[in-house]
N, CA, C and O atoms as a Maestro MAE file, in Angstrom:
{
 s_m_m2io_version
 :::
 2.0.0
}

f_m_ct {
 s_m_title
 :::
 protein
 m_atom[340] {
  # First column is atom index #
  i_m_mmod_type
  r_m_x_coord
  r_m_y_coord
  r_m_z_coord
  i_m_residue_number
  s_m_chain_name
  s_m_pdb_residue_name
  s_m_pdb_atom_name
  i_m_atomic_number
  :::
  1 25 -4.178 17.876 13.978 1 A "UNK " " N  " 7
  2 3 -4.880 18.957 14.612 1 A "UNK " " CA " 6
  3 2 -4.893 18.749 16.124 1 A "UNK " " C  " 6
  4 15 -4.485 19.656 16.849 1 A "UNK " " O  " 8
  5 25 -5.342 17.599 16.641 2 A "UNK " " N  " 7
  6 3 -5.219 17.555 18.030 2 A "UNK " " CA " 6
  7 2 -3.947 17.556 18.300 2 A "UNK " " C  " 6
  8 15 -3.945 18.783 18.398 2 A "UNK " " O  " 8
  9 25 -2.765 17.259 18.528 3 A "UNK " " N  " 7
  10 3 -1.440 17.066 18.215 3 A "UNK " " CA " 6
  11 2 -1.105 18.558 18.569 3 A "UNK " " C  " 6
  12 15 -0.572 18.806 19.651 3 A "UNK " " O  " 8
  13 25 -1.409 19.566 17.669 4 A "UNK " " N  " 7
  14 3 -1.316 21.120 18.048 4 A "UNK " " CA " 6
  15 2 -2.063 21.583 19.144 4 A "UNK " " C  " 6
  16 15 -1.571 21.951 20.211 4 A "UNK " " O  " 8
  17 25 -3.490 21.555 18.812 5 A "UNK " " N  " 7
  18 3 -4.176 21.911 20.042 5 A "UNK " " CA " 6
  19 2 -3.771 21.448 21.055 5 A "UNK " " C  " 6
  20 15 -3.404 22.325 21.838 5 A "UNK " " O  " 8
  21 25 -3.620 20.058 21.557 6 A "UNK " " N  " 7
  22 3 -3.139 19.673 22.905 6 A "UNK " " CA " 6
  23 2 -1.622 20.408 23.181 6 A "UNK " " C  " 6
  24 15 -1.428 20.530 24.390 6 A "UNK " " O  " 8
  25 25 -0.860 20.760 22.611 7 A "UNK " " N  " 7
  26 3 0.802 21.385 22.769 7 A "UNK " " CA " 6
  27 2 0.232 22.619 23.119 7 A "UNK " " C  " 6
  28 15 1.022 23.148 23.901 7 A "UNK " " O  " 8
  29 25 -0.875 23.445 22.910 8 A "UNK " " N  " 7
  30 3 -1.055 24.820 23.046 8 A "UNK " " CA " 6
  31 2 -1.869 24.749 24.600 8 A "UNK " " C  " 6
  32 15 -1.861 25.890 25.064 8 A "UNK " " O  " 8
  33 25 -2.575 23.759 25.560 9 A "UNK " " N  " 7
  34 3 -3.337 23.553 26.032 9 A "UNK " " CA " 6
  35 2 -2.259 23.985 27.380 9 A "UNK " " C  " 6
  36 15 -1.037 24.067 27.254 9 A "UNK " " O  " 8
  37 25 -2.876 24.187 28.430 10 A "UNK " " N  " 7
  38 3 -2.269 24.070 29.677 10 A "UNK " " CA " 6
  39 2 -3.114 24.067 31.025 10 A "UNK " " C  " 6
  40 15 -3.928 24.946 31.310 10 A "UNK " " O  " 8
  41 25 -2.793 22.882 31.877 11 A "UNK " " N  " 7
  42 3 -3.797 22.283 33.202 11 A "UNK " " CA " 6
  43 2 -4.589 23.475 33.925 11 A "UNK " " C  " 6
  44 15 -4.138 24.598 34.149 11 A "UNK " " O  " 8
  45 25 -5.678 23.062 34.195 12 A "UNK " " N  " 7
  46 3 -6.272 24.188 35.169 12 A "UNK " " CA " 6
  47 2 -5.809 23.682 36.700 12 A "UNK " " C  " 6
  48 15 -5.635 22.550 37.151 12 A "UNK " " O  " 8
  49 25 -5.715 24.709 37.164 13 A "UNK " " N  " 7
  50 3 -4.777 24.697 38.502 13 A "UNK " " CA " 6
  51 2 -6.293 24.958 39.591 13 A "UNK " " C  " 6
  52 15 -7.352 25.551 39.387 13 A "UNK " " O  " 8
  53 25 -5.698 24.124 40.880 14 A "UNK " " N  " 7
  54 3 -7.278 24.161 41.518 14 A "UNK " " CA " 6
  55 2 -8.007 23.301 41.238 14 A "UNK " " C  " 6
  56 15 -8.510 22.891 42.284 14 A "UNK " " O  " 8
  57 25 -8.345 22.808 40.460 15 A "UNK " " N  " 7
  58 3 -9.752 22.110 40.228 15 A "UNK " " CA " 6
  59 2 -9.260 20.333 40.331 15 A "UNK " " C  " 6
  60 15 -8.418 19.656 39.741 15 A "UNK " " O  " 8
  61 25 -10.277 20.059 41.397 16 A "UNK " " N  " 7
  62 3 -10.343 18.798 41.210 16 A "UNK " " CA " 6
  63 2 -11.557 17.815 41.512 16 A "UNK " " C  " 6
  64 15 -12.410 18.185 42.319 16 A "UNK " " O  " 8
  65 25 -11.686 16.289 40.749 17 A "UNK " " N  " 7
  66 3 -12.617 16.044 40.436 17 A "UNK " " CA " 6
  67 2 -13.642 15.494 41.450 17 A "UNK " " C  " 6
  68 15 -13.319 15.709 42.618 17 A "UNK " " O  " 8
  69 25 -14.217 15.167 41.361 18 A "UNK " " N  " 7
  70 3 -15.297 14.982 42.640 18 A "UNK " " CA " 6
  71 2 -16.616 15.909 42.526 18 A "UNK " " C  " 6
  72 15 -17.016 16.510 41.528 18 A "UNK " " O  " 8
  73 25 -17.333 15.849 44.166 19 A "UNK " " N  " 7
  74 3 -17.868 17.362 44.605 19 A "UNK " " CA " 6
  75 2 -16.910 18.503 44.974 19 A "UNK " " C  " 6
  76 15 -15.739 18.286 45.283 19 A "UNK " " O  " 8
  77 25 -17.358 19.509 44.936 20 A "UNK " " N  " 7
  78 3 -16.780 20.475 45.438 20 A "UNK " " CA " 6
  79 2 -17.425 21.334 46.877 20 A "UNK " " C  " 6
  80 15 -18.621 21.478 47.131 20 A "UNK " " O  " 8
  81 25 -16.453 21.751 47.560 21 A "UNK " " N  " 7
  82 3 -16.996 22.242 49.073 21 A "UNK " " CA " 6
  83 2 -17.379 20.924 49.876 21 A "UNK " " C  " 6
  84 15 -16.829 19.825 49.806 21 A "UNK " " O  " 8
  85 25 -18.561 21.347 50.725 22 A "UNK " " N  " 7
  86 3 -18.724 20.341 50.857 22 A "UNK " " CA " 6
  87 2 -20.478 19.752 50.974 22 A "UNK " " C  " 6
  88 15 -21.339 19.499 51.816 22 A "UNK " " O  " 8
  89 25 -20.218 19.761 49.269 23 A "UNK " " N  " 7
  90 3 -21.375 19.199 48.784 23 A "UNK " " CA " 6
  91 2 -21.993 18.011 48.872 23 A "UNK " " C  " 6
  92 15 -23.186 17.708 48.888 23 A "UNK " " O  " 8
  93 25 -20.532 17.085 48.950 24 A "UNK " " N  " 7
  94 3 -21.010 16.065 49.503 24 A "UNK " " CA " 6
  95 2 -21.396 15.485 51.142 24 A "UNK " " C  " 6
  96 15 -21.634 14.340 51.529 24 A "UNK " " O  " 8
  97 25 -21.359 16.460 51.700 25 A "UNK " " N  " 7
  98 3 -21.639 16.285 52.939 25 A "UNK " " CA " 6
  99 2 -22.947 16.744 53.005 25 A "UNK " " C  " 6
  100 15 -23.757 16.213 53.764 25 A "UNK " " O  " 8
  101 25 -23.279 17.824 52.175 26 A "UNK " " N  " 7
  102 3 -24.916 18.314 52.285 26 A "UNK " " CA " 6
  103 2 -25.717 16.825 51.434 26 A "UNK " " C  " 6
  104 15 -26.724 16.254 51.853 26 A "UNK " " O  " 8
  105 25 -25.083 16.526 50.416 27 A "UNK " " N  " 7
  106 3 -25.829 15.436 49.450 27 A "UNK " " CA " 6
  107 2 -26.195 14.031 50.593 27 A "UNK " " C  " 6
  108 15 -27.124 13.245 50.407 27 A "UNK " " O  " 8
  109 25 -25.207 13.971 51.784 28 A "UNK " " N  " 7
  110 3 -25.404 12.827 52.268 28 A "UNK " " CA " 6
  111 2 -26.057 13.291 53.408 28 A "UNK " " C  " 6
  112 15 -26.400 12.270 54.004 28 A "UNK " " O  " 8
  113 25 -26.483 14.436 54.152 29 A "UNK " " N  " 7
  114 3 -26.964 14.975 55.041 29 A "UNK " " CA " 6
  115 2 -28.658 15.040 54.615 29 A "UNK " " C  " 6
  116 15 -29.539 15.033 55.475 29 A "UNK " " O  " 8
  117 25 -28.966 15.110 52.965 30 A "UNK " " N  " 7
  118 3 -30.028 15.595 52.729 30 A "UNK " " CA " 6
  119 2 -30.955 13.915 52.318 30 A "UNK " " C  " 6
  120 15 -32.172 13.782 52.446 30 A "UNK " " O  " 8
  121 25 -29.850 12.642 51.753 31 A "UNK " " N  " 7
  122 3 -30.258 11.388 51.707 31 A "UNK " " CA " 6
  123 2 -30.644 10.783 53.238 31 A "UNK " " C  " 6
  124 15 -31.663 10.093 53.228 31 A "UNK " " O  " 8
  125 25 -30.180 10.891 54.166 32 A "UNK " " N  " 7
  126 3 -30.430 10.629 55.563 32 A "UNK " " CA " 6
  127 2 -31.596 11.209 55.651 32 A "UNK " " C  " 6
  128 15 -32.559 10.447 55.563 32 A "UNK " " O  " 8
  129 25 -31.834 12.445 55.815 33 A "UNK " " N  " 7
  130 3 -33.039 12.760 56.175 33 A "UNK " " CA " 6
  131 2 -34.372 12.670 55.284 33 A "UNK " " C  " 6
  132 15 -35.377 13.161 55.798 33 A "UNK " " O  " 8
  133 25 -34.478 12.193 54.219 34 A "UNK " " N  " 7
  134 3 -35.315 11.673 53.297 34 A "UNK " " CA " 6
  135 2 -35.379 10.379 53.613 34 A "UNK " " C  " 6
  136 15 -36.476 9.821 53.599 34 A "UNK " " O  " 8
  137 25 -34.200 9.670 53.956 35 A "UNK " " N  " 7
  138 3 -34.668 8.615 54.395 35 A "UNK " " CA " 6
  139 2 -35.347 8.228 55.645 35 A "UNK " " C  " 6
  140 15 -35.984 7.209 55.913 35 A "UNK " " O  " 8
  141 25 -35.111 9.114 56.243 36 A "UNK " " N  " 7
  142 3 -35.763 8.715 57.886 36 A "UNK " " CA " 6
  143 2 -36.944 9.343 57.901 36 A "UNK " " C  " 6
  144 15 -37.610 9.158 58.920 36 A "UNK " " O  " 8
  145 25 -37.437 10.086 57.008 37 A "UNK " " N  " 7
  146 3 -38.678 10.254 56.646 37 A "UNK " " CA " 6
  147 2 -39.852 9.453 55.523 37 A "UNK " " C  " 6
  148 15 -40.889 9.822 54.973 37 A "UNK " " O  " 8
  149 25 -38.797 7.782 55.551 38 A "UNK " " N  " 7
  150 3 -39.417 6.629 55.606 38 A "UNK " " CA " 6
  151 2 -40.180 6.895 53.576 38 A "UNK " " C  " 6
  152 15 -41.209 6.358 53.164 38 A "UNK " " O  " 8
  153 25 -39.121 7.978 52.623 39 A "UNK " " N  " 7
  154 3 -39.523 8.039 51.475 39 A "UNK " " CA " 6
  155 2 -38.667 6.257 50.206 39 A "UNK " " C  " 6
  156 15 -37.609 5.642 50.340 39 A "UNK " " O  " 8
  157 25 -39.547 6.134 49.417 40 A "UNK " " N  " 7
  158 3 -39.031 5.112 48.907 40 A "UNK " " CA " 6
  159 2 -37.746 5.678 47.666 40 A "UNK " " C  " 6
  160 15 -37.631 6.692 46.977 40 A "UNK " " O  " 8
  161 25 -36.939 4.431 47.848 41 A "UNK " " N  " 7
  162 3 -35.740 5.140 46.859 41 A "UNK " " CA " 6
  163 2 -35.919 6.066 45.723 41 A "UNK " " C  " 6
  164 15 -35.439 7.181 45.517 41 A "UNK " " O  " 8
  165 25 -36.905 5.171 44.890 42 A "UNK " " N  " 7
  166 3 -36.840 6.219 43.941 42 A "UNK " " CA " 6
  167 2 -37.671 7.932 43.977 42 A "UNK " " C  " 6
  168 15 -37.637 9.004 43.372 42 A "UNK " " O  " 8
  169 25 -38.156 7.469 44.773 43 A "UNK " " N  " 7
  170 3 -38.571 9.278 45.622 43 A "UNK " " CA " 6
  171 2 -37.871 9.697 45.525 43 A "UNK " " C  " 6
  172 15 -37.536 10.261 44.483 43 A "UNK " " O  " 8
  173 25 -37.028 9.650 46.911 44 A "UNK " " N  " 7
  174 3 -35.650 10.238 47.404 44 A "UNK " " CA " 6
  175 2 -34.877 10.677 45.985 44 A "UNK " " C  " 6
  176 15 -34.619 11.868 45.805 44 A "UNK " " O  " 8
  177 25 -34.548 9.760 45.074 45 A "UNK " " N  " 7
  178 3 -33.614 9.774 44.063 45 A "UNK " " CA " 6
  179 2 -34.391 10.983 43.079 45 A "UNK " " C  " 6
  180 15 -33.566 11.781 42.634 45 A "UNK " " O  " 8
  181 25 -35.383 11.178 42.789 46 A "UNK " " N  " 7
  182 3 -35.802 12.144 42.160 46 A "UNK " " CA " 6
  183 2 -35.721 13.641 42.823 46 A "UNK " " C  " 6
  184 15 -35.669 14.699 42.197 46 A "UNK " " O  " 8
  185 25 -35.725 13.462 44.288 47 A "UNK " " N  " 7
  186 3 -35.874 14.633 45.034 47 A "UNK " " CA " 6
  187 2 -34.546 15.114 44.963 47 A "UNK " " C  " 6
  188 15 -34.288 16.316 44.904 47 A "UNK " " O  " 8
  189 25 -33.629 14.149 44.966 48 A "UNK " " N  " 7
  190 3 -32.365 15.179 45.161 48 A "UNK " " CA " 6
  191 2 -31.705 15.368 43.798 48 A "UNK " " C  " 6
  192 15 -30.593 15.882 43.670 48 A "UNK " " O  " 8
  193 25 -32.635 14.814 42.541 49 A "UNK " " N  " 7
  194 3 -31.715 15.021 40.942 49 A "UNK " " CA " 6
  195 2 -31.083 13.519 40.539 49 A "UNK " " C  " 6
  196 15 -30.227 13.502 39.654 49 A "UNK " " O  " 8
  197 25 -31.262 12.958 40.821 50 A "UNK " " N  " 7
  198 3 -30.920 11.304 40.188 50 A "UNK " " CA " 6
  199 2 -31.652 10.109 39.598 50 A "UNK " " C  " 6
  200 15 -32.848 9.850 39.457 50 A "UNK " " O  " 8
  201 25 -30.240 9.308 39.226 51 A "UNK " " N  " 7
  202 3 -31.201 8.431 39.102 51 A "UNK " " CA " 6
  203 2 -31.200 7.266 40.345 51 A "UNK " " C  " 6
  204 15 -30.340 7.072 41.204 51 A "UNK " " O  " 8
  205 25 -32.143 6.755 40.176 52 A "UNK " " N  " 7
  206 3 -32.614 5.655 41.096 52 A "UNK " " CA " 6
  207 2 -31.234 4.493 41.605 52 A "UNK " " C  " 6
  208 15 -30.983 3.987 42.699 52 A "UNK " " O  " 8
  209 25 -30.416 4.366 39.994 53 A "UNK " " N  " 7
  210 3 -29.352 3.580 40.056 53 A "UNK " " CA " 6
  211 2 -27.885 4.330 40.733 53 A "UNK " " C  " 6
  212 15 -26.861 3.729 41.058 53 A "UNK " " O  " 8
  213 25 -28.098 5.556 40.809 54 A "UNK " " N  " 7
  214 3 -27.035 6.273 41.491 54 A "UNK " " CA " 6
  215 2 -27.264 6.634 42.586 54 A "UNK " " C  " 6
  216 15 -26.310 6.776 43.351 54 A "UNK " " O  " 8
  217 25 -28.578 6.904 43.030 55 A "UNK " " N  " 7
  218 3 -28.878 7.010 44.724 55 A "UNK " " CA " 6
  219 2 -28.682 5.653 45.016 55 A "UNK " " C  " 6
  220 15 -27.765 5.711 45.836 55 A "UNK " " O  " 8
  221 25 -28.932 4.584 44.881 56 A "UNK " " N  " 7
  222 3 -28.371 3.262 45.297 56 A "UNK " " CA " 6
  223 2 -27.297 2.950 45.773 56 A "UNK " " C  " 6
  224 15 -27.062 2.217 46.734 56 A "UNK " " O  " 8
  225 25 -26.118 3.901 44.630 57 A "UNK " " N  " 7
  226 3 -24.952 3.460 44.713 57 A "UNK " " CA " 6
  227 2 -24.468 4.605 46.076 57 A "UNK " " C  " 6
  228 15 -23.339 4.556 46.565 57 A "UNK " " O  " 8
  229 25 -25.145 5.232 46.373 58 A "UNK " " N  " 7
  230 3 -24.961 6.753 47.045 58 A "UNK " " CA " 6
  231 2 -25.028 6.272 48.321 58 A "UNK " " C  " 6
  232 15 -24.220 6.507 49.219 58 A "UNK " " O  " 8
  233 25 -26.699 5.113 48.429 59 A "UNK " " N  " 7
  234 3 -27.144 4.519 49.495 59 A "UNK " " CA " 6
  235 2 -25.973 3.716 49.990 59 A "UNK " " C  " 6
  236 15 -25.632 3.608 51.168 59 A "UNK " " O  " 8
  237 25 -25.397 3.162 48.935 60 A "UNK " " N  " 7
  238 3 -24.700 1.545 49.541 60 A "UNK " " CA " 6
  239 2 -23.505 2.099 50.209 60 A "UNK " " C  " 6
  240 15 -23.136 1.475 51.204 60 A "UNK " " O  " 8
  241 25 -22.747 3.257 49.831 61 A "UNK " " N  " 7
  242 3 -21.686 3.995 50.030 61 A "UNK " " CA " 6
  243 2 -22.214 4.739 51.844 61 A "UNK " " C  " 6
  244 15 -21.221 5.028 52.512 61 A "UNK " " O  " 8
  245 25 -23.439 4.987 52.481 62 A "UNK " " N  " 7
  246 3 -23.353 5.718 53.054 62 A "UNK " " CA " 6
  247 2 -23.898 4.195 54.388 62 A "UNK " " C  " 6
  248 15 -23.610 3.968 55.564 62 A "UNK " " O  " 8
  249 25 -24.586 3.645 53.571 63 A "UNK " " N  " 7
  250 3 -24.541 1.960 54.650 63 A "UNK " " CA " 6
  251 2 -23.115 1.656 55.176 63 A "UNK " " C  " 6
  252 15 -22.963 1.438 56.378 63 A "UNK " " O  " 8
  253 25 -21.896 1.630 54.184 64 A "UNK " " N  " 7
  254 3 -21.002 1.153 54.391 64 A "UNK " " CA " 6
  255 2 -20.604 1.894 55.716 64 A "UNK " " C  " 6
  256 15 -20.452 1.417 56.840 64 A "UNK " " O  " 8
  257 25 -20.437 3.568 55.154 65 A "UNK " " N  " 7
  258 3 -19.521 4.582 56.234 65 A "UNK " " CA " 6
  259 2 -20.461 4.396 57.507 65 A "UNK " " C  " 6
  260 15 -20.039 4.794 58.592 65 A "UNK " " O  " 8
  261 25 -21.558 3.880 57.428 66 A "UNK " " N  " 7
  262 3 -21.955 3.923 58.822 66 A "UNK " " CA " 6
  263 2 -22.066 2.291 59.608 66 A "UNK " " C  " 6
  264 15 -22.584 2.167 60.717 66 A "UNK " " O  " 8
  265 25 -21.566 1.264 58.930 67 A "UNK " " N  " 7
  266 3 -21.226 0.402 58.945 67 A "UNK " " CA " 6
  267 2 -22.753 -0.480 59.625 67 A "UNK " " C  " 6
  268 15 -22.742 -1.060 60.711 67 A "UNK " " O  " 8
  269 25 -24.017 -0.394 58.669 68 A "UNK " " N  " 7
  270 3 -25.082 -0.951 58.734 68 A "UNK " " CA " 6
  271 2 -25.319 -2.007 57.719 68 A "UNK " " C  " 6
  272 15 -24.698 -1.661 56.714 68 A "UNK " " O  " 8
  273 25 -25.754 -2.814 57.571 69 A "UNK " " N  " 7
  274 3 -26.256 -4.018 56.662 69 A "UNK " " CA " 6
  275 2 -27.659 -3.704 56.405 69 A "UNK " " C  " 6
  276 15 -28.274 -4.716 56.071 69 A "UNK " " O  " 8
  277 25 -28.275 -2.797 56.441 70 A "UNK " " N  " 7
  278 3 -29.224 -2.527 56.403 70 A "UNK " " CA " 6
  279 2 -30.112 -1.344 56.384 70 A "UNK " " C  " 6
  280 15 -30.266 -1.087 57.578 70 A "UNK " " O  " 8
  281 25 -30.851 -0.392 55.617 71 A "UNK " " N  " 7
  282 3 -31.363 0.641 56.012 71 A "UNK " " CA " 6
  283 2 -31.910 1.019 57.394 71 A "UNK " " C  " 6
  284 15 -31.934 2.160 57.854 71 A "UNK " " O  " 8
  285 25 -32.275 0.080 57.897 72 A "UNK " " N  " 7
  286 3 -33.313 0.140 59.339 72 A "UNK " " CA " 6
  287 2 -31.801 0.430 59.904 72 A "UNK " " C  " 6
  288 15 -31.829 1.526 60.462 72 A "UNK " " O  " 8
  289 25 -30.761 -0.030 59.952 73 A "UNK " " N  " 7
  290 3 -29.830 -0.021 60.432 73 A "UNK " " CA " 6
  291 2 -28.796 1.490 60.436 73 A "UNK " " C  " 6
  292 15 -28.224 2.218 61.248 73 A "UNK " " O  " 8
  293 25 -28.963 1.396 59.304 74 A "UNK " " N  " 7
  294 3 -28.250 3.175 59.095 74 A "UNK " " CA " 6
  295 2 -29.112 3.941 59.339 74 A "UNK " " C  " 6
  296 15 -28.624 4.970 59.806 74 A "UNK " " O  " 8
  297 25 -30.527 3.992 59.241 75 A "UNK " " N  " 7
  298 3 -31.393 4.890 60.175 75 A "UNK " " CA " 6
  299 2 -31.202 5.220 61.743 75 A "UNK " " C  " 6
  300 15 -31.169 6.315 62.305 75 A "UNK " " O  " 8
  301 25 -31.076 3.785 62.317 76 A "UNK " " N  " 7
  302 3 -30.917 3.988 63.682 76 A "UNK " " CA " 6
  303 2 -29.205 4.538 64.103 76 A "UNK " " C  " 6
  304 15 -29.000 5.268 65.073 76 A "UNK " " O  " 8
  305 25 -28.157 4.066 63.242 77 A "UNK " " N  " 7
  306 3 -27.165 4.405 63.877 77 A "UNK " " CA " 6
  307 2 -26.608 6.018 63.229 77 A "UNK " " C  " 6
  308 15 -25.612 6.606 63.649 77 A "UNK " " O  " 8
  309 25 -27.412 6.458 62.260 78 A "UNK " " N  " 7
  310 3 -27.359 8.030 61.601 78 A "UNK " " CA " 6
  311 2 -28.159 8.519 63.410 78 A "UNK " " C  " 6
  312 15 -27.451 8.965 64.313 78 A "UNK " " O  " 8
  313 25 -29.187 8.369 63.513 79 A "UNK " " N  " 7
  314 3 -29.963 8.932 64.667 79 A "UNK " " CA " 6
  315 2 -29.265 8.768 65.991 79 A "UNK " " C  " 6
  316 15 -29.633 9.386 66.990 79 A "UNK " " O  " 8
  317 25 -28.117 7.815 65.987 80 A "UNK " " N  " 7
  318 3 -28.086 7.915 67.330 80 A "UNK " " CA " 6
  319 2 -26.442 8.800 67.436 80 A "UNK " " C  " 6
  320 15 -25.903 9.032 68.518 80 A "UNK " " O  " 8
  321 25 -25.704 9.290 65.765 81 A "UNK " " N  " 7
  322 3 -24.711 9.681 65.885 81 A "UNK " " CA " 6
  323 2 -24.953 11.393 65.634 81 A "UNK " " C  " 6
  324 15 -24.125 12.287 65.463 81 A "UNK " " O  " 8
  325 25 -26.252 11.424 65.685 82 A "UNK " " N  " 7
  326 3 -27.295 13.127 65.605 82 A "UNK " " CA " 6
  327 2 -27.057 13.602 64.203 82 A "UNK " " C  " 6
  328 15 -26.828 14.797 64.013 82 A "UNK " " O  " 8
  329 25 -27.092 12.827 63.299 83 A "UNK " " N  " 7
  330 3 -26.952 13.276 62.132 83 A "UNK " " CA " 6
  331 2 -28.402 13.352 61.220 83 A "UNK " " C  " 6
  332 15 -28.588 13.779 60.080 83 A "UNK " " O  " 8
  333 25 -29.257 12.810 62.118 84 A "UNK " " N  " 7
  334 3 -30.479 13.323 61.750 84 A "UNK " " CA " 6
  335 2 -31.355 13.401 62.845 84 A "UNK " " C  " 6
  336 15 -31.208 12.754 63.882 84 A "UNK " " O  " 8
  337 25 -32.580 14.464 62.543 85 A "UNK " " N  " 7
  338 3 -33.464 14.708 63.917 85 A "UNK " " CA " 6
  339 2 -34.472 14.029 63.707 85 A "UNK " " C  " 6
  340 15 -35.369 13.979 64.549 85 A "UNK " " O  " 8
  :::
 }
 m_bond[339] {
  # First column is bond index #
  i_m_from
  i_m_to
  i_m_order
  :::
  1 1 2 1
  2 2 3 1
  3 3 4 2
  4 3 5 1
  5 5 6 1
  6 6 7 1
  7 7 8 2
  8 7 9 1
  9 9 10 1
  10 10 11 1
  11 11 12 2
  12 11 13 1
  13 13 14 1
  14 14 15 1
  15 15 16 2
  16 15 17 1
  17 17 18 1
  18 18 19 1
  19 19 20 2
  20 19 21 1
  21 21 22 1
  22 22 23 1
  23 23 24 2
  24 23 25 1
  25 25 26 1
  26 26 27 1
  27 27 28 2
  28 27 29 1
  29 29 30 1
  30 30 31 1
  31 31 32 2
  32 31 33 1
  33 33 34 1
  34 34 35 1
  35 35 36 2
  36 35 37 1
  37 37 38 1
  38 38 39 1
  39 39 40 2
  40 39 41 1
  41 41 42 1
  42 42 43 1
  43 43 44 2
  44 43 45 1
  45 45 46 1
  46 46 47 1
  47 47 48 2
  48 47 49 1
  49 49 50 1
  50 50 51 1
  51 51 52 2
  52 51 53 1
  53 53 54 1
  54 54 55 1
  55 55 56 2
  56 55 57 1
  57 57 58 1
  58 58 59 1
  59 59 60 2
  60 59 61 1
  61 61 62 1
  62 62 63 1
  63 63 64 2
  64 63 65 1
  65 65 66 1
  66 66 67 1
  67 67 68 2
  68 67 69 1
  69 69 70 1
  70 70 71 1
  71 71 72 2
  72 71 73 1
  73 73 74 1
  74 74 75 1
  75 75 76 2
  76 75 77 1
  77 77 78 1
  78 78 79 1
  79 79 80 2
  80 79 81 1
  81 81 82 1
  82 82 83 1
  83 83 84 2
  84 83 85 1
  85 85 86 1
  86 86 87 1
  87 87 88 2
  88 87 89 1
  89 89 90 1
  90 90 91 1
  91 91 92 2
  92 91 93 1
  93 93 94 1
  94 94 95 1
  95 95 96 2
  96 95 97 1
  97 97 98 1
  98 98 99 1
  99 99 100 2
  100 99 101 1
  101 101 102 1
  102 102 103 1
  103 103 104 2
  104 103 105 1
  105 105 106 1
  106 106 107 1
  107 107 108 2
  108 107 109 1
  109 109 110 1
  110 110 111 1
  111 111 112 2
  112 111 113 1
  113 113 114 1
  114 114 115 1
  115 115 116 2
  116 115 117 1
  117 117 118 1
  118 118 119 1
  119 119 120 2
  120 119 121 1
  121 121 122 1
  122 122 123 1
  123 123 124 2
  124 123 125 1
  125 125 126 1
  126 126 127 1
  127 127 128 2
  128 127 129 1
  129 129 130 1
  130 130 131 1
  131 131 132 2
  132 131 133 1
  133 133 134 1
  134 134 135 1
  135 135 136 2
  136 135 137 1
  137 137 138 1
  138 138 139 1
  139 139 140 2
  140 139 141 1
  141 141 142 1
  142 142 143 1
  143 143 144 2
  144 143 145 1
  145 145 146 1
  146 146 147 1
  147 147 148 2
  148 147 149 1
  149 149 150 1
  150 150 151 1
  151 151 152 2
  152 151 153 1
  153 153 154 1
  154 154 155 1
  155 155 156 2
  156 155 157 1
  157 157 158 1
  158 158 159 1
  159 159 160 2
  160 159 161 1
  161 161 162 1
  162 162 163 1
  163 163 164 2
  164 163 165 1
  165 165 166 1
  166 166 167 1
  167 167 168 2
  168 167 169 1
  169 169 170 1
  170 170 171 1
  171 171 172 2
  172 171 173 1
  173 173 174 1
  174 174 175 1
  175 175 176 2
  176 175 177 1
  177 177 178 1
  178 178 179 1
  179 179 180 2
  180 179 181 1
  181 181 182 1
  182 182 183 1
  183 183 184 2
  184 183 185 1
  185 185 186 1
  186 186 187 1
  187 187 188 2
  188 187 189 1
  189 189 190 1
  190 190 191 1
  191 191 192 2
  192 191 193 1
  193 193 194 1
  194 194 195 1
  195 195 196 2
  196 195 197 1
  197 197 198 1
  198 198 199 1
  199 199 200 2
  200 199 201 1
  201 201 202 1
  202 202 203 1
  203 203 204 2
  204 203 205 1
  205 205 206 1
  206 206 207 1
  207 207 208 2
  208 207 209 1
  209 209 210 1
  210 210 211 1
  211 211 212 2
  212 211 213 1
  213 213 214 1
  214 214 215 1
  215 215 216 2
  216 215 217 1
  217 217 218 1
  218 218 219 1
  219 219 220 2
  220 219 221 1
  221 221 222 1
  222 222 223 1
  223 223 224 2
  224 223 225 1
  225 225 226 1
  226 226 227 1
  227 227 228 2
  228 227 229 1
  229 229 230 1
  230 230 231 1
  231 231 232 2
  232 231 233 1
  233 233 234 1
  234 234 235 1
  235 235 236 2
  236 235 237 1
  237 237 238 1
  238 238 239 1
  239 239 240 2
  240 239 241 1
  241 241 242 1
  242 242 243 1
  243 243 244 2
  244 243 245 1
  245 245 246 1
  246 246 247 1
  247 247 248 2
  248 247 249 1
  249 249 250 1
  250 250 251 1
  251 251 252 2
  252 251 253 1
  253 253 254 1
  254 254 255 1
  255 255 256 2
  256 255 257 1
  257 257 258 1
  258 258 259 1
  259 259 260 2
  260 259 261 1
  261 261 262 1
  262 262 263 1
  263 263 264 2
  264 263 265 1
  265 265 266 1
  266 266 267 1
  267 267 268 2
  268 267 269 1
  269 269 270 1
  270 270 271 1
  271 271 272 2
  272 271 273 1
  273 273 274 1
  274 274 275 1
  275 275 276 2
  276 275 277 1
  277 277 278 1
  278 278 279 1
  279 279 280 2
  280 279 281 1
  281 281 282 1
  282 282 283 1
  283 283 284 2
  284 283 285 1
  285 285 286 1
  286 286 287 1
  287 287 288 2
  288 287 289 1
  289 289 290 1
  290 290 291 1
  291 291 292 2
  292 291 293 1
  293 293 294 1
  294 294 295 1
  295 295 296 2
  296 295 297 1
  297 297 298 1
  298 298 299 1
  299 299 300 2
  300 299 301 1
  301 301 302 1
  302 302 303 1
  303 303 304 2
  304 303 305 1
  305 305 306 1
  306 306 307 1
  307 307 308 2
  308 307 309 1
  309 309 310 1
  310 310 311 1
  311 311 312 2
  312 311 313 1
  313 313 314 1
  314 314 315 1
  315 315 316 2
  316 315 317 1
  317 317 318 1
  318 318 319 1
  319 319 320 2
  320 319 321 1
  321 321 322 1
  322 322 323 1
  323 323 324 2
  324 323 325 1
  325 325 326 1
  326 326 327 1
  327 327 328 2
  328 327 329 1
  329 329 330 1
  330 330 331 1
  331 331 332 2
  332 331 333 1
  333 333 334 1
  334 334 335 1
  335 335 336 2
  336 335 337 1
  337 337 338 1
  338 338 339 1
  339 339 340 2
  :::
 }
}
């Protein structure tokens, strides 16, 4: 049965995986500013639809791109690149 079904199937064109638009630029625009409004992770992580263990991973990903070791650190260098007010 799968064997048939998959032979009858054909790729959707367009779509690919990730966010789409640029959602992830609002998702990391909207973690910055929750954070610099000094909320604790799992706040933040509920506020924007997650879990605690995936805003982490969201966090560690956005430490990196801003190349901080530290929250205090990606606070100050998000603020001084005007990406938050």
């Amino acid at each position: 049965m799968f064997e048939r079904l998959w032979g009858s199937g054909s790729p959707v064109e367009g779509a690919a995986p990730g966010y789409g638009g640029d959602a992830l630029g609002d998702l990391k625009s909207t973690i910055l500013q929750l954070l610099a409004s000094g909320l604790k992770d799992e706040v933040i992580a509920r506020r924007v639809g997650m879990s605690s263990r995936t805003f982490r991973r969201h966090l560690a990903a956005l430490m990196h791109e801003l190349g901080a070791g530290s929250r205090f650190q990606a606070g100050v260098r998000a603020a001084h690149l005007g990406l938050v007010g």
